[in-house]
N, C-alpha and C positions, 0 to 999 in steps of 0.2 A: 379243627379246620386244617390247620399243615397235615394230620396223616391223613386226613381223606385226600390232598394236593398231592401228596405224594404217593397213595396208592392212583387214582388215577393218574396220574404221568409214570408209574411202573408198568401199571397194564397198556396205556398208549405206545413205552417205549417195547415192550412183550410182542406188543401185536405186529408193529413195524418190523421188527426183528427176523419174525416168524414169516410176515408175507414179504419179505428179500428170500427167508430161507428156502420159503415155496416155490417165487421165481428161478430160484438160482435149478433147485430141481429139474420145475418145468422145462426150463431149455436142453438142461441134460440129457430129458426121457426121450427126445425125437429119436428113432431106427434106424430111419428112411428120408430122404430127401423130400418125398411126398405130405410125410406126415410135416415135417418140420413148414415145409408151405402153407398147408393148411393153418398149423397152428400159429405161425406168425403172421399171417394175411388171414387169419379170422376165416377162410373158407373152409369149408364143410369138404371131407375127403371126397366124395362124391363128386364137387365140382372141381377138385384138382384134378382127379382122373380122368372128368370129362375133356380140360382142356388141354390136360397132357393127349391123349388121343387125338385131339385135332389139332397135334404138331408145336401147340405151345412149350418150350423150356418150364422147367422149376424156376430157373433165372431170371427169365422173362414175367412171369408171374408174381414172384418176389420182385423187383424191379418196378412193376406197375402200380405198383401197392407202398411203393418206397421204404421198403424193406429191404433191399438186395443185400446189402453188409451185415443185416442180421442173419439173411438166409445163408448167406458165405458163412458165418460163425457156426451156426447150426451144423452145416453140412462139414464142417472142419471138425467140432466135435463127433460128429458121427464117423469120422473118420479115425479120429484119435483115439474113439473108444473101441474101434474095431484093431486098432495096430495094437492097442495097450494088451485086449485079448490073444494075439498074435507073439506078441512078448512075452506073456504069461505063460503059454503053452510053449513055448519054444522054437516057433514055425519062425522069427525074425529074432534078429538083436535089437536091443535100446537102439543101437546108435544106425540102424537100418531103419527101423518107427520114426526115427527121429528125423533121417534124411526123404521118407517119406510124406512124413506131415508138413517138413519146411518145401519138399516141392508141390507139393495142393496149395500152401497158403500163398507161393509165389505164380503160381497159375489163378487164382482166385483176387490177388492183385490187377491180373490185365484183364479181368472178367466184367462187361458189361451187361450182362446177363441177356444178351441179343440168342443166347443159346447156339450159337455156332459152332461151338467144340472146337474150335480153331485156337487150340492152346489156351483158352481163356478159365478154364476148369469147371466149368460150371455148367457148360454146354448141354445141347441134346442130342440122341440121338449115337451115331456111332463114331467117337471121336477115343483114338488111344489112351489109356489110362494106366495108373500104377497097378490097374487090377483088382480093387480092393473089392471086393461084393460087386454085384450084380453081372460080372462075367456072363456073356452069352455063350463065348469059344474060348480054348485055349486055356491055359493054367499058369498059373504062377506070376510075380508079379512081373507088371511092364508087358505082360501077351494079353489078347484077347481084345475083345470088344466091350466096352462099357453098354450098360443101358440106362443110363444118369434117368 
């Protein structure tokens, strides 16, 4: 009777273990600001793109769903994981990735996910950025146009 108590409370503690190890994944695999919405607000990509075309923010959307601080997490690792590749390669220093990702999470502080791109980082639409991905015009970072 104890080893049967003890293999089931191994395998109880195994399974828990494993599904934190999955979530912790999960939130890491987002790309995209897109994807990350869908998969935090449960919508179907489908319906992210349709309401992004009819002007809605990711922010907004995240926001309405009362998601916004996870969507802000999400979109901070996607950002982190795109400077870490930038470090990797040479294209930045540590300590430029670094001054970058502390200015998203200090723009994503004043962010109420209204989408306004009015320094709040989270914005839609065409609001100046550090440049990271999604560049319309221009090169390098701090030029160009975001397409959040």
């Amino acid at each position: 009777m104890k080893n049967k108590k003890k293999v089931i409370t191994g395998c109880a503690l195994a399974l828990a273990l494993s599904a934190a190890t999955m979530t912790s994944f999960a939130a890491a695999a987002y790309k995209t600001p897109a994807e990350a919405v869908s998969g935090i607000t449960g919508k179907t990509m489908d319906e992210v793109t349709a309401e992004r075309k009819s002007g809605k923010s990711y922010g907004s959307m995240a926001d309405e769903a009362g998601k916004l601080s996870e969507f802000q997490q999400a979109v901070a690792d996607i950002h982190e994981d795109r400077l870490n590749e930038k470090v990797a390669d040479g294209t930045l220093t540590r300590e430029q990735a670094d001054a970058q990702l502390a200015a998203i999470r200090e723009r994503q502080a004043a962010c109420d996910g209204n989408g306004t791109g009015a320094g709040a980082g989270c914005g839609a639409g065409r609001c100046s950025g550090n440049g990271m991905g999604y560049q319309r015009r221009g090169s390098g970072n701090g030029s160009g146009y975001r397409n959040n």
